[in-house]
C-alpha positions in Angstrom: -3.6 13.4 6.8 -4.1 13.0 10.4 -8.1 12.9 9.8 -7.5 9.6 7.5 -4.9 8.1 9.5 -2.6 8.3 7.1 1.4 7.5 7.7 4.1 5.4 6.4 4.2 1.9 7.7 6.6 -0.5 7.9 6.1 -4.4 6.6 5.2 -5.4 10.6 3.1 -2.3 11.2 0.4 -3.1 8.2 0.5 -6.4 9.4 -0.1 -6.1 12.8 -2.9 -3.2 11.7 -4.3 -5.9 9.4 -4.6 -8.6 11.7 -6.3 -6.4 14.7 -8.9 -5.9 11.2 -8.1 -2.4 11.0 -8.2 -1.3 6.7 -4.7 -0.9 5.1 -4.7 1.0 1.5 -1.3 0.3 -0.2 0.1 2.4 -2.8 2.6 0.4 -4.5 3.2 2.8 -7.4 3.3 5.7 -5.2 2.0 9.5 -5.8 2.8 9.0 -9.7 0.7 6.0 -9.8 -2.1 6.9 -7.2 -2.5 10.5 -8.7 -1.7 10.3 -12.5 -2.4 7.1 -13.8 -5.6 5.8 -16.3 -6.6 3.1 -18.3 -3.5 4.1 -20.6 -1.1 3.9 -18.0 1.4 0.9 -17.8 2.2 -0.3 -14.1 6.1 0.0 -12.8 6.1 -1.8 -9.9 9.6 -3.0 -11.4 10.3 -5.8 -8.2 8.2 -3.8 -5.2 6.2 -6.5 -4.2 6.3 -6.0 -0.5 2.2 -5.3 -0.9 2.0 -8.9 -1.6 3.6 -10.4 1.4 2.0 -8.1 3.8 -1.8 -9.9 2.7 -0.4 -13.1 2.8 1.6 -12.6 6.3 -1.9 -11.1 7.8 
């Protein structure tokens, strides 16, 4: 992990990395989504939409 920079920020920390125009990848569905989901799979993002509001704050 270390090699990607990988970690788990808070809402302030992927905005500040955004706006110093470092990359952010999100993961809003998590492992399950990241890992196991296809063209089949349904989204359940339920109300997570913290993604959202870090691109619009940076």
């Amino acid at each position: 992990m270390d090699v990607c920079h990988v970690f788990t920020g808070s809402f302030q920390v992927c905005v500040q990395y955004l706006k110093e125009g470092h990359l952010v990848a999100l993961a809003p569905g998590g492992v399950l989504e990241a890992q196991f989901g296809d063209e089949e799979y349904r989204l359940i993002w339920g109300k997570r939409i913290g993604f959202a509001k870090v691109a619009l704050e940076a």
